[in-house]
C-alpha positions in Angstrom: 0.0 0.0 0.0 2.9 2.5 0.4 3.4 2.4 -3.4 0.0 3.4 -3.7 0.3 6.1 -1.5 2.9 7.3 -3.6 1.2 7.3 -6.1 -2.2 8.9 -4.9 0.0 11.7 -3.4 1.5 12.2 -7.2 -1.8 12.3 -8.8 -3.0 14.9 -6.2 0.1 17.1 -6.3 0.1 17.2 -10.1 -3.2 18.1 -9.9 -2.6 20.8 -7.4 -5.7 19.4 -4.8 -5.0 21.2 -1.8 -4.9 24.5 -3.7 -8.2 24.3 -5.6 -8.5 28.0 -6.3 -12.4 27.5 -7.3 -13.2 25.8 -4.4 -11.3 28.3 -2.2 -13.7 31.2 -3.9 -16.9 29.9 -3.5 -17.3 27.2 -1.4 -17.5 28.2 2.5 -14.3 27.0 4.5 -17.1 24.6 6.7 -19.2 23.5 4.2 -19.8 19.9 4.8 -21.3 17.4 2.4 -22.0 13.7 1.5 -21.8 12.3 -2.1 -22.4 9.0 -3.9 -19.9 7.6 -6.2 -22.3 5.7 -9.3 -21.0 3.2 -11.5 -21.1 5.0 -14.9 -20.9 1.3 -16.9 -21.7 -2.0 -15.7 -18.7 -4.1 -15.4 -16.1 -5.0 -12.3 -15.1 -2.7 -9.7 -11.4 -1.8 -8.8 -9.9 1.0 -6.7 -12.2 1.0 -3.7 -9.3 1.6 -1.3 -7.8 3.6 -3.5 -11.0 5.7 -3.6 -10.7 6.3 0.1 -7.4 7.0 0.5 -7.8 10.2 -2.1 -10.0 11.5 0.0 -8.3 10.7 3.8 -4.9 11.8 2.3 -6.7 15.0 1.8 -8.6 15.8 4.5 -8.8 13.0 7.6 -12.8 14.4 8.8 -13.5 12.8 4.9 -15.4 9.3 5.7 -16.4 6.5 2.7 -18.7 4.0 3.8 -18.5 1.1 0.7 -21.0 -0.4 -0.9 -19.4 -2.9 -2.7 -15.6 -4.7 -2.9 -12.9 -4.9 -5.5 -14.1 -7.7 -8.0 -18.1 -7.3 -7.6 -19.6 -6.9 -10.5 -22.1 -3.8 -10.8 -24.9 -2.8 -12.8 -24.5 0.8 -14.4 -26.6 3.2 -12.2 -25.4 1.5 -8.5 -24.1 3.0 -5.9 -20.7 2.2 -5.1 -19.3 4.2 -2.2 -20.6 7.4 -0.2 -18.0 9.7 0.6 -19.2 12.6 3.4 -16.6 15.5 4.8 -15.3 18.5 4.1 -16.6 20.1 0.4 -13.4 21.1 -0.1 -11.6 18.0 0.2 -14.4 16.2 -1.7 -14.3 18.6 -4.7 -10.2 18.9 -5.1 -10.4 14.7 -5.2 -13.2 13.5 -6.8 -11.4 13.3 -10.1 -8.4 11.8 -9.1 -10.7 9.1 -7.4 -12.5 8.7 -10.4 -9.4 8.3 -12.7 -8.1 5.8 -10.5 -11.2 3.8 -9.9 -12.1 4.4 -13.6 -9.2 2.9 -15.1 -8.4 -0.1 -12.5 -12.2 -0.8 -13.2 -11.7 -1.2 -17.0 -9.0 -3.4 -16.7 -10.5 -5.6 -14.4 -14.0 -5.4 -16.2 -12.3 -6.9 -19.5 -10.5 -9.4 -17.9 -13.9 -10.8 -16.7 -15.4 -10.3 -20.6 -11.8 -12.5 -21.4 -12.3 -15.1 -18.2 -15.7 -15.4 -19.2 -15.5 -16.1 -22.9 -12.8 -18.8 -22.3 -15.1 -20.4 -19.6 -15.2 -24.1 -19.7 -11.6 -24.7 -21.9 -8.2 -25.1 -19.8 -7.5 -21.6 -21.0 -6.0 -19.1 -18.3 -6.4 -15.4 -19.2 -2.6 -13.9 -17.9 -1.4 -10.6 -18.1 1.4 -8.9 -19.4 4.2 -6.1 -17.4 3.9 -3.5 -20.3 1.9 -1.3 -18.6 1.8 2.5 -17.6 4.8 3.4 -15.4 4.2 2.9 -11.9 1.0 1.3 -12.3 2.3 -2.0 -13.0 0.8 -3.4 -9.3 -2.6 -1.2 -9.7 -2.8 -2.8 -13.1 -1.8 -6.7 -11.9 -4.3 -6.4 -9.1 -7.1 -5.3 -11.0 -6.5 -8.5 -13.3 -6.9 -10.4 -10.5 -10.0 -8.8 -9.5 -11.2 -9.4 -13.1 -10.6 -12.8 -12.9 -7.1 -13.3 -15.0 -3.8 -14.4 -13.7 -0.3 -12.6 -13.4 2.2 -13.4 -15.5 5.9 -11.7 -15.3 6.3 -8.8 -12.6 9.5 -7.7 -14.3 12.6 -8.7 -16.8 13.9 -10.7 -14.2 10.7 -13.2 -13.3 10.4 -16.7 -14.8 13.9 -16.2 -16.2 15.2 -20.0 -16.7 
């Protein structure tokens, strides 16, 4: 989880999130409020956690009760998470939350389409380590949520 930490820090920095100049102008400094995070597309969910760490690692009075786990699959329209606290926070993280959970979710989600057309056959759907730079764990886990199998971490794995 500390990589992913990293990582959520480096999203929010290079999106500037604790210096949200809009928010700052019109959003009163103790404006509290609650806000439900809807599964645009059905598929499989990945980044829960992740979700929930945006918001702690910006403001620690932000609270996410979860409506579902990594690897459920959801209908479009259902409520995934609730995330209450300060506006603020919520509005400077909501879109680093959703890239995260929007991107893990895809993989995972075709995995599953891959796992479940194979279904039946001795066919194992593995994945690959080309992926972005520093997401190679995020992306590896959310094969596993969809299903699939990890192949080769690095260069150095499964060398014989």
């Amino acid at each position: 989880m500390e990589n992913t930490k990293i990582l959520i820090r480096t999203a929010l920095k290079e999106d500037n999130a604790w210096h949200d100049v809009t928010s700052r102008a019109t959003v009163p400094e103790k404006k509290f409020i609650a806000a439900d995070m809807v599964a645009g597309e059905s598929g499989v969910v990945c980044g829960i956690d992740i979700v929930k760490e945006v918001f702690k690692m910006l403001d620690t009075k932000c609270c996410m009760k979860a409506y579902v786990k990594d690897g459920a699959k959801v209908k479009k329209g259902k409520v995934l998470a609730r995330i209450a606290g300060p506006a603020k926070a919520i509005f400077a993280g909501e879109r680093t939350a959703l890239n995260f959970i929007g991107h893990l979710s895809g993989i995972a989600t075709l995995t599953a389409k891959f796992v479940d057309r194979t279904k039946g056959t001795k066919t194992k759907i593995l994945d690959t380590r080309k992926t972005i730079p520093g997401l190679r764990a995020l992306a590896k886990y959310a094969v596993r949520c969809g299903g699939g199998y990890n192949h080769r971490m690095s260069l150095s794995d499964m060398a014989w």
